[in-house]
DRENDO-1510 file (C-alpha; in Angstrom, 1 decimal, always signed):
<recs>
REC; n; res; u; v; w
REC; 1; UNK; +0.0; +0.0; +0.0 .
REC; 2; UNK; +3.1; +2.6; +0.5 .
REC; 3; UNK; +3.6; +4.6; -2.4 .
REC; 4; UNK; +6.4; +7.6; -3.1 .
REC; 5; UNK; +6.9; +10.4; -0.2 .
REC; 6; UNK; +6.1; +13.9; -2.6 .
REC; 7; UNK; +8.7; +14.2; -4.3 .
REC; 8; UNK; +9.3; +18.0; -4.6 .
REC; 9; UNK; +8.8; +17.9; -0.7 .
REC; 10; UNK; +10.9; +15.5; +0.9 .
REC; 11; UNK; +10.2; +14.0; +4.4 .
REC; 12; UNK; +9.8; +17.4; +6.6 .
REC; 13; UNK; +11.9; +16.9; +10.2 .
REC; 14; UNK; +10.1; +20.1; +12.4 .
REC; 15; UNK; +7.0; +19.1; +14.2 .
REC; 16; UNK; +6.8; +22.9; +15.3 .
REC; 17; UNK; +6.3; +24.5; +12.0 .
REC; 18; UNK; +3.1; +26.2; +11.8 .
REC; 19; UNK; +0.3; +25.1; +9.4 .
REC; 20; UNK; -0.5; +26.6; +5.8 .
REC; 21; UNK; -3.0; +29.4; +6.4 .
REC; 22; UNK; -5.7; +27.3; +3.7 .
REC; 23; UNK; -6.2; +24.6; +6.0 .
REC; 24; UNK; -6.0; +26.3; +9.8 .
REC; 25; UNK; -9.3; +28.4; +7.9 .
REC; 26; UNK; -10.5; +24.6; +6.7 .
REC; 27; UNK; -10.2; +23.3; +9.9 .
REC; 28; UNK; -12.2; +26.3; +11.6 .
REC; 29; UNK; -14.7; +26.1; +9.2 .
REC; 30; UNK; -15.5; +22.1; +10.6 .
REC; 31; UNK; -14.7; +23.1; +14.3 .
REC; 32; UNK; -17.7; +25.8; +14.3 .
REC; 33; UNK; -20.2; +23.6; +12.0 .
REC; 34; UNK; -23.0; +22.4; +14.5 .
REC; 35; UNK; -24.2; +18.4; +14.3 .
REC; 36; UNK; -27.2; +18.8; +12.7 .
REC; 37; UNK; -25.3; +20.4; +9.6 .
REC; 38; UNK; -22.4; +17.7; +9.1 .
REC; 39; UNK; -25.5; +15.7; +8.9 .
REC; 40; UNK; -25.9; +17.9; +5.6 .
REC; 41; UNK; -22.8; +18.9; +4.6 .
REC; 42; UNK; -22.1; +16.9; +1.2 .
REC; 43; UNK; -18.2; +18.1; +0.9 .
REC; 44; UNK; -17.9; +15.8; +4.2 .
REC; 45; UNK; -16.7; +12.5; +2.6 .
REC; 46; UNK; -19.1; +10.2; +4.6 .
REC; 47; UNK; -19.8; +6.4; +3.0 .
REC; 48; UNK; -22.6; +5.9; +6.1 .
REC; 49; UNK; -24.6; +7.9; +3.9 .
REC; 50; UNK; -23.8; +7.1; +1.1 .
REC; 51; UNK; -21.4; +8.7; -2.1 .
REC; 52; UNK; -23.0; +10.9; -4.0 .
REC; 53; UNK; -21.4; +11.5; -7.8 .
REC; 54; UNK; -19.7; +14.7; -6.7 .
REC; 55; UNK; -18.0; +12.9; -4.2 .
REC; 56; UNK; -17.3; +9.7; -6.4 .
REC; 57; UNK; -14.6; +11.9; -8.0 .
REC; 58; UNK; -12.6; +11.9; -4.7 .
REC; 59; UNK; -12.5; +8.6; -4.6 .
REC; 60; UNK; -10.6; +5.8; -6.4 .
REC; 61; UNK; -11.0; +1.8; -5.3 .
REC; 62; UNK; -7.4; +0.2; -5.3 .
REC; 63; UNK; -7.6; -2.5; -3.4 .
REC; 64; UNK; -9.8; -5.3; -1.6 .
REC; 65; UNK; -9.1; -6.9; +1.7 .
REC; 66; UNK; -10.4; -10.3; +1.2 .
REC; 67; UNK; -13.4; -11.4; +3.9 .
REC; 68; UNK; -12.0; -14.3; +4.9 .
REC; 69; UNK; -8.7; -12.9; +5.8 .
REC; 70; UNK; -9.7; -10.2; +8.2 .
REC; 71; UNK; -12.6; -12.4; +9.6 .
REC; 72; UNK; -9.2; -14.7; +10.6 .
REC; 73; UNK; -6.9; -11.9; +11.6 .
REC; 74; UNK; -10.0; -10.7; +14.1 .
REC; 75; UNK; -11.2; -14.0; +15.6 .
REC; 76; UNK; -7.1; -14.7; +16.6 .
REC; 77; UNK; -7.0; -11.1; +18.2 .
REC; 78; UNK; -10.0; -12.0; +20.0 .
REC; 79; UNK; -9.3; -15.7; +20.7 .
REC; 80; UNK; -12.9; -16.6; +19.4 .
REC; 81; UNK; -15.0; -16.7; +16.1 .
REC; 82; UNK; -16.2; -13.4; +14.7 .
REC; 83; UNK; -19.5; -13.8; +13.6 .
REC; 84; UNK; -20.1; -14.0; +9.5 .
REC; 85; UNK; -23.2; -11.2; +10.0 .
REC; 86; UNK; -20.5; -9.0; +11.0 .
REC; 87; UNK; -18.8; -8.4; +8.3 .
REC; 88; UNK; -21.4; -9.1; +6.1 .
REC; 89; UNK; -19.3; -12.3; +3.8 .
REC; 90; UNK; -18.1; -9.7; +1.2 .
REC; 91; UNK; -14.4; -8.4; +0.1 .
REC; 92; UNK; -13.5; -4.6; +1.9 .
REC; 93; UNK; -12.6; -2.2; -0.8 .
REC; 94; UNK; -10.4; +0.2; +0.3 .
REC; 95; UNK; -10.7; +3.9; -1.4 .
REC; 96; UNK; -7.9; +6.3; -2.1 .
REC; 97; UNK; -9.2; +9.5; -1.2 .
REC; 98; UNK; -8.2; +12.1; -4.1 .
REC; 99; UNK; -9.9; +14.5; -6.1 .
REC; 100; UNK; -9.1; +12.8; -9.1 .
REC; 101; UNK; -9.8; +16.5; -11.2 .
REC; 102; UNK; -7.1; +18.2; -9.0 .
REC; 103; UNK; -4.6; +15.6; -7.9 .
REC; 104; UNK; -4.5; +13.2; -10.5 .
REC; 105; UNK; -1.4; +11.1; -9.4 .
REC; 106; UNK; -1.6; +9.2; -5.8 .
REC; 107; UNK; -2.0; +10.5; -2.7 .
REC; 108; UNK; -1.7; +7.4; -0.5 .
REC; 109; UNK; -4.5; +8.8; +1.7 .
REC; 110; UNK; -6.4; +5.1; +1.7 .
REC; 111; UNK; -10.0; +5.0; +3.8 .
REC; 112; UNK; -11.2; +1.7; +4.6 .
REC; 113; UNK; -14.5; +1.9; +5.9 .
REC; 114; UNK; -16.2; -0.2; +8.2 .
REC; 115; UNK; -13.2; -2.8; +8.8 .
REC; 116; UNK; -13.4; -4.2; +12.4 .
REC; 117; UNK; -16.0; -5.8; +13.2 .
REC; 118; UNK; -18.2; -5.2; +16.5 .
REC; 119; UNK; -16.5; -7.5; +19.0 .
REC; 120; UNK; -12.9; -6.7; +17.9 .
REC; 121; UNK; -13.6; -3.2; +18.6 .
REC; 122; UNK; -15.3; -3.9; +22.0 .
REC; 123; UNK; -11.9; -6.1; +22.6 .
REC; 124; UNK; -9.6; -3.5; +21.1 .
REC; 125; UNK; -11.0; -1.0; +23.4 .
REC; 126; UNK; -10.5; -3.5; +26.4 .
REC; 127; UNK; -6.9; -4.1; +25.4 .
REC; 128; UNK; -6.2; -0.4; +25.4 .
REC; 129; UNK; -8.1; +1.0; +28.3 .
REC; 130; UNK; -7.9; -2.1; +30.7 .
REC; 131; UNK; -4.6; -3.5; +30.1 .
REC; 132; UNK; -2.3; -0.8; +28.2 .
REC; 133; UNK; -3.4; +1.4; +30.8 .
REC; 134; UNK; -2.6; +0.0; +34.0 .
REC; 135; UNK; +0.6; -0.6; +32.3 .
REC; 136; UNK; +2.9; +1.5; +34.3 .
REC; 137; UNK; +5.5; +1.7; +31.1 .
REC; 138; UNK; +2.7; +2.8; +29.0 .
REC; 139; UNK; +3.0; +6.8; +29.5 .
REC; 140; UNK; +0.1; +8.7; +29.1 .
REC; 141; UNK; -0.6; +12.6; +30.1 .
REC; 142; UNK; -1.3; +12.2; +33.3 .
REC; 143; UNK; +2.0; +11.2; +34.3 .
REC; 144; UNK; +3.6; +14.5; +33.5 .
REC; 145; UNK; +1.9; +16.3; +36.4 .
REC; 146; UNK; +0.7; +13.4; +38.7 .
REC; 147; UNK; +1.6; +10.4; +40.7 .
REC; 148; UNK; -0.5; +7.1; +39.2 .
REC; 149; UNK; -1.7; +5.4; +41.5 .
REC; 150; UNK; -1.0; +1.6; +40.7 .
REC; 151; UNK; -0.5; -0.2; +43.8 .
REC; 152; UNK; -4.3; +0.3; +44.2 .
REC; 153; UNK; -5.5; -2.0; +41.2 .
REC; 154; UNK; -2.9; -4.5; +41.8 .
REC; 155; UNK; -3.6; -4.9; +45.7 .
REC; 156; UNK; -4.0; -8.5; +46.7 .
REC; 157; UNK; -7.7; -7.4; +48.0 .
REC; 158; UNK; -9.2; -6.2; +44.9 .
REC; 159; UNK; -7.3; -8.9; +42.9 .
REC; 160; UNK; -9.1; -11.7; +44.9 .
REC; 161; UNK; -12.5; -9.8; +45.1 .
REC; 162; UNK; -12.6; -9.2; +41.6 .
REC; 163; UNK; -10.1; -11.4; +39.9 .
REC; 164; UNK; -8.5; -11.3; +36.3 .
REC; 165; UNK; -5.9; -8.5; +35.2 .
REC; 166; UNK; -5.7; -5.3; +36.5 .
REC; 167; UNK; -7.9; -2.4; +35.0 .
REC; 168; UNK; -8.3; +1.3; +36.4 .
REC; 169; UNK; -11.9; +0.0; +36.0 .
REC; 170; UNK; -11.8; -1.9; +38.5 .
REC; 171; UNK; -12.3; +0.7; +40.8 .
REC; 172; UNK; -15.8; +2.1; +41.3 .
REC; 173; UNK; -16.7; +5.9; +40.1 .
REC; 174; UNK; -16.8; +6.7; +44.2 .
REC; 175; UNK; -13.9; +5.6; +44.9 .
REC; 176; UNK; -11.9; +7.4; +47.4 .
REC; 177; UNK; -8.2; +6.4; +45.6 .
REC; 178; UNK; -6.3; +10.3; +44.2 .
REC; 179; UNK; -4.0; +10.7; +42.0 .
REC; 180; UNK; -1.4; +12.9; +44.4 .
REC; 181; UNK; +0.5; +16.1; +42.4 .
REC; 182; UNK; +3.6; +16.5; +41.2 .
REC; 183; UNK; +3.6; +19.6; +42.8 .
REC; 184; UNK; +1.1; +20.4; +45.2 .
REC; 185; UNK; +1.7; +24.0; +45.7 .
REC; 186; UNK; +0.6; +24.0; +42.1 .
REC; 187; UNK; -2.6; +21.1; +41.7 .
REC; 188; UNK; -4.9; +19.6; +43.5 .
REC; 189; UNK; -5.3; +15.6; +43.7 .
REC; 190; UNK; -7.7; +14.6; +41.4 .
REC; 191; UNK; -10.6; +11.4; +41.6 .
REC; 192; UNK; -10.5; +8.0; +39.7 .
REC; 193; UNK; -13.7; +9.5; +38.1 .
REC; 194; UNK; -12.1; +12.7; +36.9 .
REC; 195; UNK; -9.4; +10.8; +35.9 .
REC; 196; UNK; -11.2; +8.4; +33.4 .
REC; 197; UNK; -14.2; +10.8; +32.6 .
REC; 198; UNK; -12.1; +13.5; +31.5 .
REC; 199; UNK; -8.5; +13.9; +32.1 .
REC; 200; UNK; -7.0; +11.0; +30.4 .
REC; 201; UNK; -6.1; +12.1; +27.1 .
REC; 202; UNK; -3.5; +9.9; +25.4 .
REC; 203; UNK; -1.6; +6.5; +26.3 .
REC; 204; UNK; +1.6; +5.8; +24.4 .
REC; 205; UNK; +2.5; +2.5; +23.6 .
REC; 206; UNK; +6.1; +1.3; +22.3 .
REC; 207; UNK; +8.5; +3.9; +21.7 .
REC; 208; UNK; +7.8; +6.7; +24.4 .
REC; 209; UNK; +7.5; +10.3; +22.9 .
REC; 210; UNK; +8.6; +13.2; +24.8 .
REC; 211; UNK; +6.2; +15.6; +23.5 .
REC; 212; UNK; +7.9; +18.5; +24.8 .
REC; 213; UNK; +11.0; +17.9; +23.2 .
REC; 214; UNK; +9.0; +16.3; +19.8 .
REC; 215; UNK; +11.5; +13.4; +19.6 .
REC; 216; UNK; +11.2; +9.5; +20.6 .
REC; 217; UNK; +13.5; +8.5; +23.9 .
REC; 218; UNK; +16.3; +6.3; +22.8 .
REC; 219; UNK; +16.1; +4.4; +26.5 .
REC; 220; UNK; +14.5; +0.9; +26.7 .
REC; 221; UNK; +10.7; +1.0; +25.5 .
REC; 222; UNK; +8.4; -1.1; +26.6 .
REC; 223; UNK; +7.3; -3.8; +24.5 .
REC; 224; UNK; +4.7; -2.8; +22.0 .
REC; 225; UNK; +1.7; -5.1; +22.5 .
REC; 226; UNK; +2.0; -8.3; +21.1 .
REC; 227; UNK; -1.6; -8.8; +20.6 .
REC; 228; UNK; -2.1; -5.7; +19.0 .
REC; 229; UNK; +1.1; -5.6; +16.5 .
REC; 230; UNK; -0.1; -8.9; +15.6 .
REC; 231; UNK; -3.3; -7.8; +14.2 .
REC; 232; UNK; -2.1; -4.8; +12.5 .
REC; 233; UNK; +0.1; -6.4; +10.9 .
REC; 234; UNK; -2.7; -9.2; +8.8 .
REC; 235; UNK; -4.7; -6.0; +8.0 .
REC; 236; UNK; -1.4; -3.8; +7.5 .
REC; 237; UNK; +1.5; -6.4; +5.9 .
REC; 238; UNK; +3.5; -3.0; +4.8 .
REC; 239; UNK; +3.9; -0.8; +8.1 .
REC; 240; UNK; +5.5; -2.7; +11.8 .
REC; 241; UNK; +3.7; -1.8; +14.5 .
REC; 242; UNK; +6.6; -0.2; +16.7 .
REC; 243; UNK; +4.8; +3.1; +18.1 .
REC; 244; UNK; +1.3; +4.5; +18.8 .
REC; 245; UNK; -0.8; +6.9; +20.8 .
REC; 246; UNK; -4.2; +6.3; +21.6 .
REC; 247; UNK; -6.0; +9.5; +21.8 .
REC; 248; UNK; -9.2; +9.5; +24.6 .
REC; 249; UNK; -11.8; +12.4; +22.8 .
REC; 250; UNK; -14.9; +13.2; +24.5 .
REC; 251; UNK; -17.0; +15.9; +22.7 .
REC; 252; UNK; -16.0; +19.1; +23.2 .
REC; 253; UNK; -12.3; +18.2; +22.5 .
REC; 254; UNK; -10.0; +18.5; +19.6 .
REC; 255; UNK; -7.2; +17.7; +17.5 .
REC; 256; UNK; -4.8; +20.6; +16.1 .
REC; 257; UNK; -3.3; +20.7; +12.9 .
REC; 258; UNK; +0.0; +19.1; +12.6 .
REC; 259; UNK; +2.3; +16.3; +10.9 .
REC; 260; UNK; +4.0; +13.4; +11.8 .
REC; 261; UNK; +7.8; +13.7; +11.4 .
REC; 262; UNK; +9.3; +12.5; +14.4 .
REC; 263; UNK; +9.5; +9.0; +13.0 .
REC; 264; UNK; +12.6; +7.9; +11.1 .
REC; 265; UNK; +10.3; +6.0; +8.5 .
REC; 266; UNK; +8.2; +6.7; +5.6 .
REC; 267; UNK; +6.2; +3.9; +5.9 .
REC; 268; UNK; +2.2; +4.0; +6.4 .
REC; 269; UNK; +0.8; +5.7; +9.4 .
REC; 270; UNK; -2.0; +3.5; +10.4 .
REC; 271; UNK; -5.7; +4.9; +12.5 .
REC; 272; UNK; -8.3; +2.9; +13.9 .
REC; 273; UNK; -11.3; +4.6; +14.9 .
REC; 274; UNK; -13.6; +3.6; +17.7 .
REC; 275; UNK; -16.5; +4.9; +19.4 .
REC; 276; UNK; -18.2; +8.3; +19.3 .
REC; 277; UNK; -17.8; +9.6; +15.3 .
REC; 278; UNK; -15.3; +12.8; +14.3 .
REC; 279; UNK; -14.8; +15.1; +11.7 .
REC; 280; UNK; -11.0; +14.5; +10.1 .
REC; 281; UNK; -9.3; +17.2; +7.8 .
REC; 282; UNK; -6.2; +16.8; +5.6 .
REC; 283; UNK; -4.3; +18.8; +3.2 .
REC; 284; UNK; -3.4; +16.6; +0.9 .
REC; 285; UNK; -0.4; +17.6; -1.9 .
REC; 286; UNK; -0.2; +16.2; -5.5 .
REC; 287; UNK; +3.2; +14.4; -6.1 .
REC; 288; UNK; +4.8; +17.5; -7.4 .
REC; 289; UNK; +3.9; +19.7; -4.8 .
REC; 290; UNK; +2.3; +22.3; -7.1 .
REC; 291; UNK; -1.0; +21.3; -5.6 .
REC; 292; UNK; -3.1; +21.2; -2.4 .
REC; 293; UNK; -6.5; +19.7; -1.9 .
REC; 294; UNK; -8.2; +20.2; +1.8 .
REC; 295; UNK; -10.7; +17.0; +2.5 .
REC; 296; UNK; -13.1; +16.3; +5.2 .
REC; 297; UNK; -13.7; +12.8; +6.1 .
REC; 298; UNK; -16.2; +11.4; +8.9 .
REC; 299; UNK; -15.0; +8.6; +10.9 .
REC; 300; UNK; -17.1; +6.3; +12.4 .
REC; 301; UNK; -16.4; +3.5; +14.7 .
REC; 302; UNK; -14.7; +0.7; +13.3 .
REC; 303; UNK; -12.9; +3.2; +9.7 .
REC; 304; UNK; -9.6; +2.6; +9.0 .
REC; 305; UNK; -7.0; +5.1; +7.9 .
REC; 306; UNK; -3.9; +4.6; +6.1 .
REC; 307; UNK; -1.8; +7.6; +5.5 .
REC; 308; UNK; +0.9; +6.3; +3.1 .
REC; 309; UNK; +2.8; +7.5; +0.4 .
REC; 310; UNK; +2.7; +11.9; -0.8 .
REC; 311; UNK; +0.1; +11.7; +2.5 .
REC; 312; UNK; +2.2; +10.1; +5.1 .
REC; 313; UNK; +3.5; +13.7; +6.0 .
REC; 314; UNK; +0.0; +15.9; +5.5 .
REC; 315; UNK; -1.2; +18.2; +7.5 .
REC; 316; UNK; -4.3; +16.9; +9.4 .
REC; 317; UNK; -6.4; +17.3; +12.5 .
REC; 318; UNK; -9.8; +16.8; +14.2 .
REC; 319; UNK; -11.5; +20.0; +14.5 .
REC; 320; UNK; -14.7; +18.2; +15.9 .
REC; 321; UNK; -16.2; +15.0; +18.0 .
REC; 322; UNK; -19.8; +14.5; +17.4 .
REC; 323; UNK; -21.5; +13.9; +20.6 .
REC; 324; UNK; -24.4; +10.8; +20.6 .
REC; 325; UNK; -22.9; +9.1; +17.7 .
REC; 326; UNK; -20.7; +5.8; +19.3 .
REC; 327; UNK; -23.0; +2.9; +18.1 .
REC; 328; UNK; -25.6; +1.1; +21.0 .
REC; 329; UNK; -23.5; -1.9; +21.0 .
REC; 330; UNK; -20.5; -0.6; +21.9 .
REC; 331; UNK; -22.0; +2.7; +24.5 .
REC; 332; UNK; -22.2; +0.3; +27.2 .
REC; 333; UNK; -18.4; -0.5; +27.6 .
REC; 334; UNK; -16.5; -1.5; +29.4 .
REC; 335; UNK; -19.6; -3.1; +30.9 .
REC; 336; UNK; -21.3; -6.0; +28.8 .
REC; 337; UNK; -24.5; -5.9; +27.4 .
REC; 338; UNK; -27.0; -7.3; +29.8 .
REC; 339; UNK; -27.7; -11.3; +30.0 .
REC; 340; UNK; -30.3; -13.1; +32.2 .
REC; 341; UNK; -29.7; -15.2; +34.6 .
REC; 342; UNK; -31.0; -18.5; +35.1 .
REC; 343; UNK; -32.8; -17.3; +37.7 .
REC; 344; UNK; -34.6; -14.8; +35.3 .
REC; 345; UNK; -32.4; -11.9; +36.8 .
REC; 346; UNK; -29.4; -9.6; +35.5 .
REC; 347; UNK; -26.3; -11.1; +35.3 .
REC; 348; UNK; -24.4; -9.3; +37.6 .
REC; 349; UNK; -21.4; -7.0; +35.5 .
REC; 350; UNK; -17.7; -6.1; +36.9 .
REC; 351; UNK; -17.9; -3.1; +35.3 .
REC; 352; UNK; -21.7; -1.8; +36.1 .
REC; 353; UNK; -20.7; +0.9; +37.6 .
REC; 354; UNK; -19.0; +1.8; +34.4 .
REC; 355; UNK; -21.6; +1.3; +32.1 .
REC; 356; UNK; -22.4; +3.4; +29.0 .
REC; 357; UNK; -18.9; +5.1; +29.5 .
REC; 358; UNK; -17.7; +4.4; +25.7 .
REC; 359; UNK; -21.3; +6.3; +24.6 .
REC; 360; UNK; -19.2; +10.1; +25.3 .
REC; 361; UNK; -15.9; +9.0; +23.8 .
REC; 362; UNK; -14.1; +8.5; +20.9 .
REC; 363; UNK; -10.8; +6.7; +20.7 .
REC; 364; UNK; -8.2; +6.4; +18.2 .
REC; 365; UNK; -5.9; +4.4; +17.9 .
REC; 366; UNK; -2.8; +5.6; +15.9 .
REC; 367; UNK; +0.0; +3.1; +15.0 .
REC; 368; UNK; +4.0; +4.1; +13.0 .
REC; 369; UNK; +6.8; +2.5; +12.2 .
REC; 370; UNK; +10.0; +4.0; +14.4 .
REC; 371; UNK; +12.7; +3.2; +11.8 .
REC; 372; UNK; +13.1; +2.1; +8.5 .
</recs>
């Protein structure tokens, strides 16, 4: 899927330069728009509803990912069968997203809509949130001005009481556990609640990124996630899963405009999407660099991205989260969706306390290759 980097532009190495006026006023324009008129907005590249002819021209279909093979790579993440409804027993095209009457030559921007299925989302979001987080390697930016408190979900008690591996989760919306300040003089302690409602922002995974300094540590990383590596690489043969950030959106919050750079590889930047939709700009160049076309894509829960090629360096962003829009199956997570009992009662959930807490967020999962 990796094509040629632009050729009159050649990889750029400041992740501070400021953004082309064209698309800092494109990615207003989709930061002020209200709900109700994405819902209406045709330039917003959205396959949900459906392509019109306009839009046809900023497509191109390059490539299908064959049913049987993702249905494979999903059950193996999941360690169980992925039902056939799921992903409905047909091929996946994936589009490169081009306006073919402006930027005639590739742009390596591929979509690929719809691509996990359900329960590998619900189990991708468990593998992030519950295990990647209580991680203590896995940074995330919290850790910059507080002290996390892990002894508390690993304590013998709660580990007997509740069993399995270790999950902030685990602990109730009341509970009484802080996260203690770097610098009290400064912050106050803040709750589990706070914590997981609203200030968790990112987790990084792999190589650490010092985002003050814009570069990748050179000490010992943490492994990246087996699991995880291993099913990006059956849907993504061309890019190794070596680093990622996992941006936590609620509504309200955005994306700035900016570019990857700090890797030292031009390989494919891969993006899951999961939960709540978003609005996703890009400036996309043509090969020779004479030309820029801005695009607005919606994501939904369970899109793929693939930023290759003239677009592995672009300028892009998320100017807005749409708020009410993460599918009913998955709103209820991390709790399940409700079973009865023999008994003819609620089964009772780990996570009830928890419940609908996916239905306000959107995460993203955003993978690249370190080194060539």
């Amino acid at each position: 899927m990796d094509g040629p980097v632009n050729s009159a532009n050649p990889k750029p190495t400041d992740a501070r330069q400021r953004p082309p006026e064209s698309i800092r006023i494109f990615y207003k324009t989709y930061q002020r728009i209200s709900p109700t008129a994405v819902d209406y907005d045709l330039d917003i590249l959205d396959f949900s509803r459906g392509i019109s002819p306009e839009q046809e021209r900023r497509l191109r279909l390059v490539d299908h990912l064959r049913y049987e093979d993702v249905r494979a790579a999903c059950a193996t993440f999941s360690g169980r069968n992925v039902d056939r409804l799921a992903l409905l027993n047909v091929d996946i095209p994936v589009y490169e997203c081009v306006d073919v009457a402006v930027l005639p030559d590739s742009s390596g921007l591929l979509l690929i809509p719809s691509l996990l299925p359900r329960q590998t989302q619900r189990d991708l979001a468990s593998r992030l949130l519950h295990s990647a987080l209580a991680n203590s390697r896995h940074k995330t930016n919290i850790h910059v001005h507080y002290e996390i408190p892990y002894e508390a979900i690993n304590s013998d008690s709660l580990r007997k009481s509740i069993g399995g591996e270790a999950s902030f989760f685990d602990l109730p919306p009341s509970s009484t556990t802080q996260f203690h300040p770097l610098k009290s003089e400064i912050r106050d302690p803040i709750t589990v609640s706070q914590f997981l409602r609203k200030k968790l922002r990112w987790i990084t995974l792999g190589g650490q990124y010092d985002w003050n300094e814009k570069v990748y540590h050179d000490i010992d990383p943490p492994p990246f996630p087996q699991d995880i590596a291993d099913l990006m690489r059956s849907l993504f043969p061309n890019t190794k899963a070596e680093v990622a950030i996992v941006n936590i959106y609620t509504p309200g919050d955005t994306l700035s405009i900016h570019r990857d750079v700090s890797e030292e590889s031009t390989k494919g930047l891969i993006s899951i999407s999961i939960g709540c939709d978003c609005i996703f700009v890009v400036g996309l160049d043509s090969v020779d660099g004479s030309t820029t076309k801005n695009l607005a894509i919606r994501l939904r829960s369970g899109d793929a991205l693939y930023m290759s090629g003239c677009s592995r360096f672009a300028w892009h962003g998320v100017p807005q989260v749409i708020q009410g829009t993460c599918p009913p199956w998955l709103s209820d997570w991390p709790a399940q969706t409700a079973t009865m009992a023999a008994n003819g009662g609620v089964v009772a959930d780990k996570y009830e306390a928890w419940r609908d807490w996916m239905s306000n967020k959107r995460i993203n999962l955003n993978i690249r290759q370190l080194k060539d």
